[in-house]
C-alpha positions in Angstrom: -36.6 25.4 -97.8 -38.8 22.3 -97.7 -37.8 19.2 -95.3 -38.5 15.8 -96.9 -40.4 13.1 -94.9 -39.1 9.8 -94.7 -40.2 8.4 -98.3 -39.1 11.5 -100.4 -35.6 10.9 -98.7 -35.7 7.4 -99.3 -37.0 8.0 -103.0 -33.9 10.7 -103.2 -31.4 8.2 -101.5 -32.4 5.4 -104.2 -31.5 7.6 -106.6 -28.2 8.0 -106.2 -27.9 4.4 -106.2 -26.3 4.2 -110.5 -26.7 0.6 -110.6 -30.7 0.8 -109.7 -32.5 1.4 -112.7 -34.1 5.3 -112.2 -37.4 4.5 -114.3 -38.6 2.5 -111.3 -37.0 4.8 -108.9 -40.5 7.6 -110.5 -43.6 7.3 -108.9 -45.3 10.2 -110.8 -44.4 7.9 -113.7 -47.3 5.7 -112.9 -50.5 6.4 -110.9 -49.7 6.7 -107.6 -52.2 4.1 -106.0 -50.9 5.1 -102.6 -52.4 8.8 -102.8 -55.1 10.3 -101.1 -58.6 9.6 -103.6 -59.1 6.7 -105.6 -58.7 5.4 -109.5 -61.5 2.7 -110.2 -59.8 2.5 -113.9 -56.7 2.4 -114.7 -56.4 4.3 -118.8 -55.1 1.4 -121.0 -54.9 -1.7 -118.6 -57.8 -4.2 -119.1 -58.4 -5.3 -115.4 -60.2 -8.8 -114.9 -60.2 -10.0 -111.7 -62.4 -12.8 -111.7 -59.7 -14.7 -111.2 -57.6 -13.3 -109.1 -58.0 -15.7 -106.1 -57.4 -18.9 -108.1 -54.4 -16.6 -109.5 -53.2 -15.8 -106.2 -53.5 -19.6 -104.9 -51.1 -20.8 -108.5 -48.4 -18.3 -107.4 -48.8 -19.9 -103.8 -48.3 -23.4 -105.0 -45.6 -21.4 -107.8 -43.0 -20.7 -104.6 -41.5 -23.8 -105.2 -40.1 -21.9 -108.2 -37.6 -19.5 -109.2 -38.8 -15.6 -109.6 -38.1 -15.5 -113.1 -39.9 -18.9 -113.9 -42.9 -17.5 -112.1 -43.2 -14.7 -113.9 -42.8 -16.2 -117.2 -46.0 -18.4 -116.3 -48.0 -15.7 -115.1 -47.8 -13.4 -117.8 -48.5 -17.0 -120.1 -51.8 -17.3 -117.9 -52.8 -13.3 -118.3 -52.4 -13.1 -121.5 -54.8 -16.1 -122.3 -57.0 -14.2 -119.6 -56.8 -11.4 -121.6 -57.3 -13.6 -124.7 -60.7 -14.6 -122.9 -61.7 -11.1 -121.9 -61.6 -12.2 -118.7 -63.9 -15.1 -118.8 -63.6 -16.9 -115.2 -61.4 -20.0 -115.5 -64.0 -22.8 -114.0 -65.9 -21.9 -117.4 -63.3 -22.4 -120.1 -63.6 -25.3 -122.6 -61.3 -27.3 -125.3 -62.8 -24.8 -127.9 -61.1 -21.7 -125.5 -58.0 -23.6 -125.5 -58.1 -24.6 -129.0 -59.0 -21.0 -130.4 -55.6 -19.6 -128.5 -53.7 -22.1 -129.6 -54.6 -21.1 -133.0 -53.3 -18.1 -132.5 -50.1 -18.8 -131.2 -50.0 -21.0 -134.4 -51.0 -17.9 -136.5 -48.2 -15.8 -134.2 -45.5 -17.8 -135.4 -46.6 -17.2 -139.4 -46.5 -13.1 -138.4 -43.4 -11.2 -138.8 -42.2 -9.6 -135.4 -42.8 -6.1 -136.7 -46.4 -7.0 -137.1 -46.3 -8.4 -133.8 -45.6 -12.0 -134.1 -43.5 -14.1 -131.4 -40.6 -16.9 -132.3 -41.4 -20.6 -132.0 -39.2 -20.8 -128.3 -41.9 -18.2 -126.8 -44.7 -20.1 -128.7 -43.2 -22.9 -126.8 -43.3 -21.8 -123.6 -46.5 -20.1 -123.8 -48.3 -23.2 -125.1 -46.9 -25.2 -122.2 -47.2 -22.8 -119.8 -50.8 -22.7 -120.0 -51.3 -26.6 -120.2 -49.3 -26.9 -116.5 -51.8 -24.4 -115.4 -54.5 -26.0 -116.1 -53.5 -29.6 -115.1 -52.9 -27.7 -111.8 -56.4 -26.2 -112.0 -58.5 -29.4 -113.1 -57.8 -30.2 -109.1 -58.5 -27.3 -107.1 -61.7 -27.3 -105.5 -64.8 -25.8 -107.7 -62.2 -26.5 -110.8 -62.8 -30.4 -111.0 -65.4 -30.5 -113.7 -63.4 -28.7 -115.9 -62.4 -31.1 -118.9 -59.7 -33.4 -118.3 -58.4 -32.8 -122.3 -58.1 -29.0 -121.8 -54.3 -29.2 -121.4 -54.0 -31.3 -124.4 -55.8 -28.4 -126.7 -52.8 -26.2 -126.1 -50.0 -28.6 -127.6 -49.1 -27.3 -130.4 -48.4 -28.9 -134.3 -45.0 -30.8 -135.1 -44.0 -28.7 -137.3 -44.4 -25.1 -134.7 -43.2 -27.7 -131.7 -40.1 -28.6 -133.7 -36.8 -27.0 -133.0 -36.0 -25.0 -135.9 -33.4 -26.4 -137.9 -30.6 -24.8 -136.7 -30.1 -22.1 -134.2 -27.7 -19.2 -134.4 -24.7 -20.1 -132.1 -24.4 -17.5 -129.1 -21.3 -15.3 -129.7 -18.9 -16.1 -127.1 -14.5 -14.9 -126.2 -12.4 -18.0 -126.6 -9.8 -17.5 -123.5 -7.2 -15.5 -126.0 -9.7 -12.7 -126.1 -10.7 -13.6 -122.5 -7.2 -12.1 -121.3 -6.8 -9.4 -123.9 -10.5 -8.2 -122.2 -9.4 -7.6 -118.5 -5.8 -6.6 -119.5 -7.8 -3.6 -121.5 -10.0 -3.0 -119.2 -9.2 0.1 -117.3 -8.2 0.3 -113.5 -7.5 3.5 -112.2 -10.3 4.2 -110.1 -11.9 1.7 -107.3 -15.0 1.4 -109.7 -13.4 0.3 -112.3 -11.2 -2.2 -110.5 -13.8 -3.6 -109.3 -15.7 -4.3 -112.5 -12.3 -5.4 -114.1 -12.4 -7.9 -111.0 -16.5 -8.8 -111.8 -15.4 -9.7 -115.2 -12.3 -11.8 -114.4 -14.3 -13.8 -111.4 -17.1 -14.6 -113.8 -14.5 -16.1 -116.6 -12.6 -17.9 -113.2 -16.1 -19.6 -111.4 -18.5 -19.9 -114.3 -21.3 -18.2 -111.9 -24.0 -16.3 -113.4 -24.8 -12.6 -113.3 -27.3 -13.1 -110.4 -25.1 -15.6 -108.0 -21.9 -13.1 -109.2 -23.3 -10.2 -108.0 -24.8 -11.1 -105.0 -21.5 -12.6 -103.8 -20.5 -11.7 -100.1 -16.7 -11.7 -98.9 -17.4 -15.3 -97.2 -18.4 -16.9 -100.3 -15.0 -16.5 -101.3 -12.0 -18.4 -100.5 -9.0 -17.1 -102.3 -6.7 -19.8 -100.3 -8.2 -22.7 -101.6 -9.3 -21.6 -105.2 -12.9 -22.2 -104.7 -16.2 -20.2 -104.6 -19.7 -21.4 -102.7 -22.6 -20.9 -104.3 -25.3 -20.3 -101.6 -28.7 -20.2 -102.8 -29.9 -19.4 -99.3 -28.0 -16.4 -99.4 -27.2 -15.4 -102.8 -29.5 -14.9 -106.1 -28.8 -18.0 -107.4 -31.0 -19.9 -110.3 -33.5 -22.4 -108.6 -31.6 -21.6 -105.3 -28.9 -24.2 -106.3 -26.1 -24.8 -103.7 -23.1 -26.2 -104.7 -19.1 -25.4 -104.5 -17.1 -24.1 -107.5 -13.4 -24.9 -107.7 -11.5 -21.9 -109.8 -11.4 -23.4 -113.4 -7.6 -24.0 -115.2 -6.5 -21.5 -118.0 -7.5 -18.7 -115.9 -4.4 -17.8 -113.7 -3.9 -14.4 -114.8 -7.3 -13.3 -114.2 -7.2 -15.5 -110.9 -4.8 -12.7 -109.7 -7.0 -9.6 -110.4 -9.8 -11.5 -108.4 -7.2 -12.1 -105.8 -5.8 -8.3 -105.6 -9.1 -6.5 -105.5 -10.1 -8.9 -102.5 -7.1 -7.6 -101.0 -8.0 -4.6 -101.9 -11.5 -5.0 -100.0 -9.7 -6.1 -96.6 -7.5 -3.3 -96.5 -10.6 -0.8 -96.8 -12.3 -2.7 -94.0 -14.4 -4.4 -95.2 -15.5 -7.9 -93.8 -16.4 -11.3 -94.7 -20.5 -10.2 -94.0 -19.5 -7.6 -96.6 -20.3 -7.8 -100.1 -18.2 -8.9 -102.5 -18.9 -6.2 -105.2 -20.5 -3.4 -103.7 -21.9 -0.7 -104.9 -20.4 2.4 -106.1 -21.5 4.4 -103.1 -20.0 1.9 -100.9 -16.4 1.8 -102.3 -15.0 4.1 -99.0 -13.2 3.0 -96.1 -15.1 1.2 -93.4 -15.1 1.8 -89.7 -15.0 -0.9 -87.3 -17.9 -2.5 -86.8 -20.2 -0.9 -89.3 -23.3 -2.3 -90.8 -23.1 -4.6 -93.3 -22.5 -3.9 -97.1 -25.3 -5.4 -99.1 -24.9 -6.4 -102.6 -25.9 -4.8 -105.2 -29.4 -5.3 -106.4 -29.3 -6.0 -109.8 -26.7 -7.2 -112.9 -27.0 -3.9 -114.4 -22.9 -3.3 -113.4 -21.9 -6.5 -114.7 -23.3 -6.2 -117.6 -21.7 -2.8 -118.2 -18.5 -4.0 -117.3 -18.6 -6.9 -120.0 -20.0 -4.3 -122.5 -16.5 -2.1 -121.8 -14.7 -5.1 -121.6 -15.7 -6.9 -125.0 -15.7 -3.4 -127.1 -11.9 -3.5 -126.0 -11.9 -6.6 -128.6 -14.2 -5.1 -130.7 -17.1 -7.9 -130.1 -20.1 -7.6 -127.8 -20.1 -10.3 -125.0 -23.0 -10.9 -122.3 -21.8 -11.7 -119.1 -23.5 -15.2 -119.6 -21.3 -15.7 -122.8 -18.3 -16.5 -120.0 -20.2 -20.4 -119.6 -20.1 -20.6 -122.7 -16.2 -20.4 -123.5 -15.6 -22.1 -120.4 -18.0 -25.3 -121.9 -15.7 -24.4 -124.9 -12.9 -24.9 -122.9 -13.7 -28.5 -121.2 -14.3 -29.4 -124.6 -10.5 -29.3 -125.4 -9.1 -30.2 -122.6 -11.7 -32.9 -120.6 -10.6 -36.0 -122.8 -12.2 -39.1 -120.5 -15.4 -39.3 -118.7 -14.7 -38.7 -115.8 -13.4 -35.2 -117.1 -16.0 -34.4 -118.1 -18.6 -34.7 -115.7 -16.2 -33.0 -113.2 -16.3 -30.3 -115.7 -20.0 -30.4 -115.8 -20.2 -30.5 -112.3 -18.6 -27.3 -111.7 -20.5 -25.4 -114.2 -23.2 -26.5 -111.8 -25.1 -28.8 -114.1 -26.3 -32.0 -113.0 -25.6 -33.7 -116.4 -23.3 -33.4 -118.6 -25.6 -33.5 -122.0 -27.4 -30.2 -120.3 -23.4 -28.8 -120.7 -23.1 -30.1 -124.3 -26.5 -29.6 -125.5 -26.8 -25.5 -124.3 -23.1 -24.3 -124.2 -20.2 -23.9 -126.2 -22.2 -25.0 -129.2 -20.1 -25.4 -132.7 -20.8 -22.7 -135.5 -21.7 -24.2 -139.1 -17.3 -23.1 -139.9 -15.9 -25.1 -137.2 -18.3 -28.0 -138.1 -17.2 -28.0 -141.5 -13.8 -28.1 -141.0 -14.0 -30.8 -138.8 -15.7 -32.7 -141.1 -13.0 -31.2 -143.6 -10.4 -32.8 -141.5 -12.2 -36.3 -140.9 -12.8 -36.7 -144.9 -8.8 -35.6 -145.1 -7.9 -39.3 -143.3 -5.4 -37.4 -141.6 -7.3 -38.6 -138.6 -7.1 -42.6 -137.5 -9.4 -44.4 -135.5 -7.6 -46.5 -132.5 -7.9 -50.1 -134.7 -6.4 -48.0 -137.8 -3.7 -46.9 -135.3 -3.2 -50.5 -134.3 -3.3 -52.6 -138.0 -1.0 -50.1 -139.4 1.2 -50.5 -135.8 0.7 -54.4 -136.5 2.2 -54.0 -140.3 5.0 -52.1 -139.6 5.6 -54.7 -137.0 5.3 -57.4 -139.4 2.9 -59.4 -137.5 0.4 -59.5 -139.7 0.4 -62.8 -142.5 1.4 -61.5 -146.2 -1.9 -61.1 -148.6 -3.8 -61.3 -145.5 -7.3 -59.5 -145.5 -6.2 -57.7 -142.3 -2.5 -57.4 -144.3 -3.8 -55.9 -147.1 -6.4 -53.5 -145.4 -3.2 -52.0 -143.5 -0.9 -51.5 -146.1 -3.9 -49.4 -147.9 -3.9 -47.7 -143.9 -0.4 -47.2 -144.2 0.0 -46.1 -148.3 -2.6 -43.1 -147.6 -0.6 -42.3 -144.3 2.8 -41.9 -146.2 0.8 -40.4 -148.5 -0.2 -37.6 -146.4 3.0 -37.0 -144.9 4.6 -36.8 -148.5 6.4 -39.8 -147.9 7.3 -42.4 -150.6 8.6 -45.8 -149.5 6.0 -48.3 -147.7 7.4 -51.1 -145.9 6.1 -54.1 -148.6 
């Protein structure tokens, strides 16, 4: 029998953890840099490191940011390194910047199974790079670079543009919201739980970061209202802000309600996580440690992957912001609606709510339109010259006269009626 030190039994304990993924669970996947003897080259990684220290001061200044925006810019900033074969940054010039930029240009033109990229990474990469170096341009030993190098990397009208229209993200309207979580199955604790992960996502509007990394005192099921702390919680740019239960959700307002009862009657406590993990869904002493949330979305995700095949579609638990901007759209009438709407999606405006969610297909566009051209649909002066005429306020052979009893002919018209008051 062999007896595990204190990393194999960790490495063994992480396992057993489903909702970690187990590829980076392997060490003897990669080279184990912490072994005894030493690998001066790693097989198949170009290593430049002449830049490493200006690198390392970006991502210092780069705290400011969320971990996924940082990323995102430094593997824009490698790549050009790369690009460079490492050439050290205080030596690059406009006809560096203007060379990559050609071939972002020529990216776009190649087909993605030839390795080409879409115009939004394009995007991003160009400006990526030209933040970096309007950083750079003021570090110490960088200020003779040239003040234009930024402006090599913007890229033509025509790859900058938008394309002309963008494929609308699937998303449930709140029909096939309900028919999800009442398929869902809920026999075992697990699955209750997911079928509760689901339903609190369509009820708050959170995303899969800030859902899973709920605790039991984020939640108040008294008041109908969720707090978002970005202190505590994996929450996009660390945004804090409190999220009242949205309307049209009652029914999947009660699973979220039940499995929190559920929770308390297994002991578990408001320092508790909300969602834990599989191996923590037993009964807790008094007094035990607390239950830390799970690390990734990967159980969210798997939960909205049973949940939409129950409707035969395939929703993303982002998809739920989506149908709830959908929502608003119906019922958020006035102004003030809608930026209360808005508000509890967590955006600051509402044009970031109308221009990124709940965005009309070509269909529902065209029958809109369909509709409009119909003149079934009256603006509120229509409404009030026809109102006018059938009042008979309005002088006989009148412009204003005339103009509503052509309003009012196409109205009886529509309705298939015949007589018009004359």
């Amino acid at each position: 029998m062999k007896l595990l030190d204190k990393t194999e039994c960790d490495s063994l304990k992480n396992c057993i953890d489903t909702n970690t993924s187990l590829a980076q669970l392997h060490e003897e996947n990669v080279p184990r840099l912490g072994s005894i003897g030493k690998i001066s080259v790693i097989e198949g990684v170009d290593q430049h490191v002449s830049n490493d220290r200006v690198i390392h001061d970006w991502l210092v200044y780069a705290g400011r940011y969320g971990e996924k925006t940082v990323d995102a810019h430094l593997a824009s900033i490698r790549i050009f390194e790369s690009f460079l074969d490492g050439k050290p940054f205080d030596r690059v010039s406009q006809k560096d910047a203007a060379a990559y930029r050609d071939v972002l240009v020529g990216l776009v033109k190649t087909s993605k199974e030839s390795g080409g990229l879409g115009r939004s990474t394009i995007r991003h990469r160009a400006s990526h790079l030209g933040k970096f170096f309007e950083w750079l341009r003021h570090q110490d030993g960088f200020r003779r670079l040239s003040g234009g190098i930024p402006d090599y990397f913007a890229l033509p009208k025509g790859i900058s543009a938008k394309n002309l229209q963008d494929t609308p993200k699937p998303y449930p309207t709140m029909e096939e919201t309900i028919a999800m979580v009442r398929a869902m199955p809920h026999k075992t604790i697990s699955e209750r739980r997911d079928r509760a992960m689901v339903a609190l996502t369509f009820v708050t509007g959170l995303r899969a970061g800030a859902l899973t990394s709920l605790r039991l005192r984020h939640l108040d099921v008294e008041a109908n209202e969720v707090v978002q702390d970005g202190t505590d919680m994996r929450a996009k740019n660390g945004k804090c802000f409190r999220v009242f239960w949205f309307p049209r959700t009652d029914e999947m307002q009660s699973v979220v309600r039940d499995w929190i009862a559920e929770m308390q009657r297994l002991g578990f406590v408001t320092r508790d996580a909300a969602f834990p993990a599989c191996t923590h869904l037993t009964c807790q002493k008094l007094g035990h440690k607390p239950i830390d949330p799970m690390r990734t979305e990967g159980a969210l995700s798997s939960a909205f992957s049973v949940a939409s095949n129950k409707v035969g579609k395939s929703f993303s638990p982002h998809s739920a912001r989506h149908c709830l901007a959908s929502l608003g759209d119906s019922l958020c009438l006035t102004p003030e609606r809608r930026k209360a709407w808005s508000l509890n999606l967590g955006h600051k405006t509402e044009g970031i709510t109308e221009t990124h969610y709940g965005k009309m297909s070509d269909g529902r566009r065209c029958e809109v339109i369909d509709d409009l051209r119909s003149r079934e649909v009256w603006t509120e002066d229509e409404k009030d010259l026809m109102l006018d005429y059938f009042q008979c306020k309005l002088a006989h052979g009148s412009a204003d006269f005339m103009r509503a009893r052509k309003l009012a002919r196409t109205r009886e018209g529509s309705l298939g009626c015949e007589d018009v008051l004359d």
